[in-house]
C-alpha positions in Angstrom: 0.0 0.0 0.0 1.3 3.6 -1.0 2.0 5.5 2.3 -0.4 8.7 3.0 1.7 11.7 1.7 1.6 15.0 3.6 3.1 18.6 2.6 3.9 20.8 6.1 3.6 24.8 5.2 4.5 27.2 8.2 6.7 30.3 8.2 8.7 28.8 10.8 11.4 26.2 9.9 11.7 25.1 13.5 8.1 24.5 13.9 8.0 22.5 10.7 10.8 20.5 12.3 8.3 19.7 15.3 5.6 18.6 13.7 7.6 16.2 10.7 8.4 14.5 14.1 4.8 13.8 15.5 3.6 13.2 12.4 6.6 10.8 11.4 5.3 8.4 14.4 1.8 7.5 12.2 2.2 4.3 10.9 2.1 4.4 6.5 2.6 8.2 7.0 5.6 10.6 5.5 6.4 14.2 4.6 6.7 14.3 1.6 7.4 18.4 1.0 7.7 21.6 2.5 7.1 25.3 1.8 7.2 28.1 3.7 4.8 30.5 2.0 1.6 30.1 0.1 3.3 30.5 -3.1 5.7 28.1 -2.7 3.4 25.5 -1.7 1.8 26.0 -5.0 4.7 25.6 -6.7 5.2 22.0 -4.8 1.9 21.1 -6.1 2.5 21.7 -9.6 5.4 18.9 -9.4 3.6 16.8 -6.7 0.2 16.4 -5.4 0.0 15.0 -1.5 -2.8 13.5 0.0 -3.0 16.1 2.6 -1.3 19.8 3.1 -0.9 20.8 6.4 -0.7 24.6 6.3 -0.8 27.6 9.1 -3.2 30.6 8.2 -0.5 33.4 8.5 2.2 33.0 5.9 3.9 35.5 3.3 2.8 36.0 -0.4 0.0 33.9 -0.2 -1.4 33.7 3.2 -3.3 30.4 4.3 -6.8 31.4 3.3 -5.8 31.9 0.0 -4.3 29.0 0.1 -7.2 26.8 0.6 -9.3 28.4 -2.1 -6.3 27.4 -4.6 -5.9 23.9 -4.0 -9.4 23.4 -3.1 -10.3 24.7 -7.3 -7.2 23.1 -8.6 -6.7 20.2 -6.6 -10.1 19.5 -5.2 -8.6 15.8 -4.2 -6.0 17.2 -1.8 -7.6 17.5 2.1 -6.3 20.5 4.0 -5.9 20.4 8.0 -5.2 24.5 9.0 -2.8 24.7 12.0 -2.5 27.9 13.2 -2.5 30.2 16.1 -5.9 32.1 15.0 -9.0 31.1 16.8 -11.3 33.6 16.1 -14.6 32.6 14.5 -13.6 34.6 11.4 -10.7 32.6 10.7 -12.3 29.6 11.4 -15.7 29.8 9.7 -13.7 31.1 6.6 -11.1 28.4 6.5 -14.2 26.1 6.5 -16.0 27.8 3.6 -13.1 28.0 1.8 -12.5 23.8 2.0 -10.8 22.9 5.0 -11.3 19.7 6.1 -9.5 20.5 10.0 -9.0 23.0 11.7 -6.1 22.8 14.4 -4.3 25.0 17.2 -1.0 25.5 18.0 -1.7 25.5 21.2 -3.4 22.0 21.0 -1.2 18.8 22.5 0.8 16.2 19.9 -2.0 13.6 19.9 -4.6 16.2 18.4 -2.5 16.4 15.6 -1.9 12.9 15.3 -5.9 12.4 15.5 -6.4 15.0 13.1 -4.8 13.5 10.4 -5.9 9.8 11.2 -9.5 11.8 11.2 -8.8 13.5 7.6 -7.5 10.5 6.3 -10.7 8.5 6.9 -12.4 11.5 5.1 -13.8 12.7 8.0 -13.6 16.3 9.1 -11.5 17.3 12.3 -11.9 20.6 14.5 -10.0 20.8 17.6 -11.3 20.1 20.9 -10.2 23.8 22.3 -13.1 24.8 19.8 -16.0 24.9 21.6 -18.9 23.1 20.7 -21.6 25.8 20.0 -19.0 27.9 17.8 -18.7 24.3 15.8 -22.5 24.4 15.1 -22.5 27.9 14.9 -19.9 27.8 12.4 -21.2 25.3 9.9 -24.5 26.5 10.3 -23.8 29.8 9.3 -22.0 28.3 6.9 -24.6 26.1 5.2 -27.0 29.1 5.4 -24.9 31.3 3.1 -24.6 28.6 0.6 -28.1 29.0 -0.5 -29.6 31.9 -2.7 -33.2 34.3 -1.4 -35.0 31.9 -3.8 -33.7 28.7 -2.6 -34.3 29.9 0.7 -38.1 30.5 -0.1 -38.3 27.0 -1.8 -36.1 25.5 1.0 -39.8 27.1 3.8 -42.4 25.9 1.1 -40.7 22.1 0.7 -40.2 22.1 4.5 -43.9 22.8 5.1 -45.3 20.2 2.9 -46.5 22.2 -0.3 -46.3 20.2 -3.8 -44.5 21.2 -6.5 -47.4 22.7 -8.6 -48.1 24.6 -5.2 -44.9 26.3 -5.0 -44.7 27.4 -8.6 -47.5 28.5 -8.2 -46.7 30.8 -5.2 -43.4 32.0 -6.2 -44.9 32.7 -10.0 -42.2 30.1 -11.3 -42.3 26.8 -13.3 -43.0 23.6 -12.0 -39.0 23.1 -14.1 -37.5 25.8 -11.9 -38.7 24.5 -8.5 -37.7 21.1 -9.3 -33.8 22.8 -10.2 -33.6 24.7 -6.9 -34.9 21.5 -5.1 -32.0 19.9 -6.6 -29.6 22.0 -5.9 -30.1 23.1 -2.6 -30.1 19.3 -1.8 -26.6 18.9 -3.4 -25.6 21.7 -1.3 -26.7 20.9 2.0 -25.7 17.0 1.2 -29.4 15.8 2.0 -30.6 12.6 1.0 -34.6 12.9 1.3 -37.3 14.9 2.5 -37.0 13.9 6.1 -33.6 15.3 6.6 -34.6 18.5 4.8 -37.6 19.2 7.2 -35.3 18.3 9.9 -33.0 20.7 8.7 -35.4 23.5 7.9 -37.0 23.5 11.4 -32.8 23.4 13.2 -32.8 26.6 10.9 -36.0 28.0 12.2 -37.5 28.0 8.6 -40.7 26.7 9.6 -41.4 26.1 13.6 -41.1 22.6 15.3 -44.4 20.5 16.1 -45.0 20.4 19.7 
């Protein structure tokens, strides 16, 4: 079996050194690059692609954020874990949007890191512990929310509440085509499976109001 190939990009040569060290102790795991800017990560990526980039937020040329956005559109395979120092709800509600797939502290012990990546390579997502839990949910559902448009939004109530097809076209002053398209879509984009999960989602959202 190929081993699980990981890129390290921090400012900071002597923190690179520290974590090729924990993350040399995962079984089937190597470095396999390192960059110390955005740009030159990039550049690694044109010759190489890992299975994971491991990359801190604040770096020169191309800072961390950026970063994401770039290998998310050009190497939408690669998983990114964010290690940083930043743990403001900006940062981290951005570096989510943007493609993460973990977000890590500094400040967080070896074994997090270790977890992390075990966590990532299952294709799971990872968010450290240090995070608390309602700025998780907080987070993604903020997140979720802006992913949708004012019309899917509208459709998103009028599904949620039980009205048919025909009904909602008829309400919004659409076609029955058009409905059925943002139905679609905002599925794909919240990654639900059936009507149950969407109601379910719609009333956690306050769209429509729980049955008592």
């Amino acid at each position: 079996m190929n081993p699980y190939t990981v890129v390290l990009a921090d400012d900071h040569p002597m923190f690179r050194e520290g974590i090729r060290r924990i993350i040399e102790r995962i079984a089937d795991v190597v470095i396999s690059g390192e960059a110390s800017d955005g740009l030159e990560l990039l550049e690694h990526l044109k010759k190489s692609c890992p299975d994971l980039v491991i990359l801190d937020i604040s770096m020169p040329n191309l800072r961390g954020l950026e970063a994401i956005r770039e290998i998310k559109k050009l190497y939408p395979q690669v998983k990114v874990v964010v290690l940083t120092m930043h743990r403001k709800k900006e940062f981290i509600r951005q570096a989510l949007a943007d493609g993460a797939d973990g977000f890590l502290l500094k400040e967080d012990p070896s074994g997090e890191l270790i977890r992390a990546v075990q966590t990532v390579q299952k294709g799971e997502k990872y968010l450290s512990p240090l995070i608390s839990s309602d700025l998780i949910s907080l987070t993604l559902a903020d997140d979720q929310a802006d992913l949708l448009t004012m019309r899917e939004r509208e459709v998103l109530k009028l599904l949620a509440e039980g009205r048919k097809t025909q009904e909602i076209a008829e309400v919004l002053f659409i076609s029955v085509n058009t409905v059925r398209r943002h139905r679609y879509n905002i599925m794909e984009k919240l990654n639900i499976k059936n009507m149950a999960e969407l109601v379910k989602y719609a009333i956690s959202q306050s769209y429509i109001p729980e049955q008592s």
